[in-house]
VOZAVO-21972 format. One record per residue: residue number from 0; x, y, z of N, C-alpha, C, O in turn. Coordinates in steps of 0.05 Angstrom, whole numbers. Example, Ala and Ser with C-alpha at 12.3 -4.5 7.8 and 13.67 -1.06 7.14 Angstrom:
REM VOZAVO-21972
   pos    neast   nnorth      nup   caeast   canorth     caup    ceast   cnorth      cup    oeast   onorth      oup
     0      264     -114      156      246       -90      156      264      -66      156      285      -66      169
     1      257      -45      142      273       -21      143      258        1      157      268       23      161
REM end
This chain:
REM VOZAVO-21972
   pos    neast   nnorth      nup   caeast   canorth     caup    ceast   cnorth      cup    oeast   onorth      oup
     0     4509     -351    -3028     4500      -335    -3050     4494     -307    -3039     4481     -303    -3019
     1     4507     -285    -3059     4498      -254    -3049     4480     -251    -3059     4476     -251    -3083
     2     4458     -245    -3036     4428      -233    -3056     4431     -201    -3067     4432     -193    -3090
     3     4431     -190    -3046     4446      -154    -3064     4416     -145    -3053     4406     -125    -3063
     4     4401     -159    -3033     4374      -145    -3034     4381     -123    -3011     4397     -129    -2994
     5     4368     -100    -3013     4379       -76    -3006     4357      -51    -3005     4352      -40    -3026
     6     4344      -42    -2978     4328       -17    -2978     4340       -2    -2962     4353      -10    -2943
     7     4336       31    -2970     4355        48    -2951     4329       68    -2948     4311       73    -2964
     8     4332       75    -2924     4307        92    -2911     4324      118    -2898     4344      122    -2886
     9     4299      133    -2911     4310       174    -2898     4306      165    -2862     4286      154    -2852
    10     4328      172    -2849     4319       168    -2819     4319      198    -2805     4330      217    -2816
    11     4311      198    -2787     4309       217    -2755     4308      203    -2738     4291      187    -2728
    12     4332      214    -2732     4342       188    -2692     4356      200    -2685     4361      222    -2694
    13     4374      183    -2658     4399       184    -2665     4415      152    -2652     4404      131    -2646
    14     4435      158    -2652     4444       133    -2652     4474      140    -2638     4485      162    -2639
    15     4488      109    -2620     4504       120    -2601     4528       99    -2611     4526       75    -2613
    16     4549      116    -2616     4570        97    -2629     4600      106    -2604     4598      109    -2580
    17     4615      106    -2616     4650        97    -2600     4644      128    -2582     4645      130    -2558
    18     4640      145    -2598     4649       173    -2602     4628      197    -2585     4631      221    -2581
    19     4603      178    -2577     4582       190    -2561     4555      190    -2589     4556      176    -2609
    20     4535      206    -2584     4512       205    -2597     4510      215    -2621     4521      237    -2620
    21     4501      209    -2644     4502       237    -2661     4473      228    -2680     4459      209    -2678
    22     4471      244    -2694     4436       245    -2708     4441      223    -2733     4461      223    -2747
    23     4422      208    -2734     4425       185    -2757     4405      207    -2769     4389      223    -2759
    24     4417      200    -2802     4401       209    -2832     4392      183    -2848     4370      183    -2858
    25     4407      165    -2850     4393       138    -2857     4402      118    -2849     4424      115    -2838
    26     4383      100    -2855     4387        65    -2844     4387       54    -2878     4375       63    -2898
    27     4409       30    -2874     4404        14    -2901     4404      -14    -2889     4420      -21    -2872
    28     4383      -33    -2900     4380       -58    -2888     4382      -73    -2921     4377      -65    -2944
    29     4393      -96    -2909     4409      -117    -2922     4406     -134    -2922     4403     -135    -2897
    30     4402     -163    -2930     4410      -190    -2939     4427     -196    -2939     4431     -190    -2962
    31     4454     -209    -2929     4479      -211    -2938     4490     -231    -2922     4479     -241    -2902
    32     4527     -241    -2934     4539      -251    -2911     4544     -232    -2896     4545     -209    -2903
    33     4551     -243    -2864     4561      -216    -2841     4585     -215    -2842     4597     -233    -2854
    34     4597     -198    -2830     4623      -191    -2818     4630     -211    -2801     4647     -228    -2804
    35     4611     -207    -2776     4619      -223    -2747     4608     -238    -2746     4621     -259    -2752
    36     4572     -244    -2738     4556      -257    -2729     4566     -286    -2754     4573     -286    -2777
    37     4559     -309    -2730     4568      -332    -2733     4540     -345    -2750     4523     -355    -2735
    38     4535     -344    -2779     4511      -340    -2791     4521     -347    -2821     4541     -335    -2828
    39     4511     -362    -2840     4519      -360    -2867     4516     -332    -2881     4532     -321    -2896
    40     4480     -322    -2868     4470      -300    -2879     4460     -295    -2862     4453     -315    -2848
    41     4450     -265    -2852     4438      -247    -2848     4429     -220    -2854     4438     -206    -2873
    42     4401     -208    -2829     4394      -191    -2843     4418     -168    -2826     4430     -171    -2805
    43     4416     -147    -2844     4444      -127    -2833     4426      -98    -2832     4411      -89    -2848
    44     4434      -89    -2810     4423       -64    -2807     4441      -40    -2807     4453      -40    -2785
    45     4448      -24    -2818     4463         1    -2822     4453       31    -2808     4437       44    -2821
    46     4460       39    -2787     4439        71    -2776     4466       81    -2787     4488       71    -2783
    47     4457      104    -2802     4484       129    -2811     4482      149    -2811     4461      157    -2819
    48     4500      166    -2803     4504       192    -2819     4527      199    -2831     4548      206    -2820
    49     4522      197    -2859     4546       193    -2868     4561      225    -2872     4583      229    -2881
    50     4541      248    -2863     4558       264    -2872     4579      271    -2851     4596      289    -2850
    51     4572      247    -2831     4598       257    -2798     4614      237    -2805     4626      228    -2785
    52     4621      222    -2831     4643       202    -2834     4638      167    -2825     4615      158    -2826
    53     4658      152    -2817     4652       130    -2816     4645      126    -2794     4630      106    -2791
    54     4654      143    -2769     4651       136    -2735     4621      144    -2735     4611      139    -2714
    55     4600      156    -2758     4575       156    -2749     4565      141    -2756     4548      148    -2773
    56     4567      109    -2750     4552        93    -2766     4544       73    -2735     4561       73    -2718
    57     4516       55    -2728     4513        38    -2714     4504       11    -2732     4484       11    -2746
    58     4524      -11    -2730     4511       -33    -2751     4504      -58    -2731     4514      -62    -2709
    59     4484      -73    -2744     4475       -89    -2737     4470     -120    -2752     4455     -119    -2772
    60     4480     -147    -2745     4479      -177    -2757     4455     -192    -2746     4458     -194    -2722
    61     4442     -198    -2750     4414      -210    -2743     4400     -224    -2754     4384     -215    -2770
    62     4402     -260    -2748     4387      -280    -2757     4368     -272    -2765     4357     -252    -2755
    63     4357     -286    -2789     4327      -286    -2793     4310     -282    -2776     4298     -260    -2776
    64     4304     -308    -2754     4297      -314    -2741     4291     -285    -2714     4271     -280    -2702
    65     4316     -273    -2714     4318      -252    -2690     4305     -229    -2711     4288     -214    -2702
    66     4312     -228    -2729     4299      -192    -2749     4275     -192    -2757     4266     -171    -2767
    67     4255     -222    -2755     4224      -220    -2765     4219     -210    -2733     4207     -189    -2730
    68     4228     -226    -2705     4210      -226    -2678     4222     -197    -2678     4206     -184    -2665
    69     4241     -182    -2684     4251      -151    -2671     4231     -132    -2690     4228     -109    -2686
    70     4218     -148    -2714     4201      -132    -2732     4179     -133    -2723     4164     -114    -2726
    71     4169     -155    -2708     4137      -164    -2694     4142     -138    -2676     4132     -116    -2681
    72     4157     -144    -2653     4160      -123    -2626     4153      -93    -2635     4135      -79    -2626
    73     4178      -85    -2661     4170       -67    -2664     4144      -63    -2676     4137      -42    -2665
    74     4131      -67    -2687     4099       -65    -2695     4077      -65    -2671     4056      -54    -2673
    75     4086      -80    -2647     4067       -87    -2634     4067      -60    -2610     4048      -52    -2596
    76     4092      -51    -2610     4091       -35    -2592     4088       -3    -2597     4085       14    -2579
    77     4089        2    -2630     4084        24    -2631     4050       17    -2640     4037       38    -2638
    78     4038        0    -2648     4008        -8    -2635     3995       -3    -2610     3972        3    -2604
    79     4024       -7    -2594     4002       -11    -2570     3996       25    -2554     3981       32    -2536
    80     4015       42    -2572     4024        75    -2572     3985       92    -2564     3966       89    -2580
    81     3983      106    -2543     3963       111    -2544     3966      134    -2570     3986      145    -2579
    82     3936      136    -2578     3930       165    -2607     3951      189    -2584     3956      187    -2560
    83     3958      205    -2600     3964       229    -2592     3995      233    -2583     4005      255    -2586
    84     4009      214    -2574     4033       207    -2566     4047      204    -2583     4068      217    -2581
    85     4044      188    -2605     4071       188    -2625     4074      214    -2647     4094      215    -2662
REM end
């Protein structure tokens, strides 16, 4: 079943694809079946800039299981960020 559930976030990064580095403008994360990953469903991560075309894109397939603990990490470690640094 396609859920269609779907948030897209303004980004500042950058992100490193075939072609070397270039500046991500947004991420869209997903619910879905994948492409590759060997998975009925996962969560799908999209870094883009779409105004450099398709080669600026980094995507990502990620169990449940792997996209809540990569959501913990990330929380815990920009927690653990002293004041003043981020």
């Amino acid at each position: 079943m396609c859920t269609y559930i779907t948030a897209k976030v303004d980004t500042e990064g950058s992100g490193k694809g075939a072609e070397g580095w270039f500046p991500l403008t947004e991420t869209t994360v997903y619910f879905d079946h994948p492409v590759h990953a060997s998975a009925d469903h996962t969560l799908n991560i999209d870094f883009r800039n779409p105004e450099r075309g398709a080669g600026a894109r980094v995507a990502v397939e990620l169990t449940a299981e792997t996209a809540r603990a990569l959501a913990q990490a990330i929380l815990e470690t920009l927690d653990a960020v002293p004041e003043g640094v981020a």
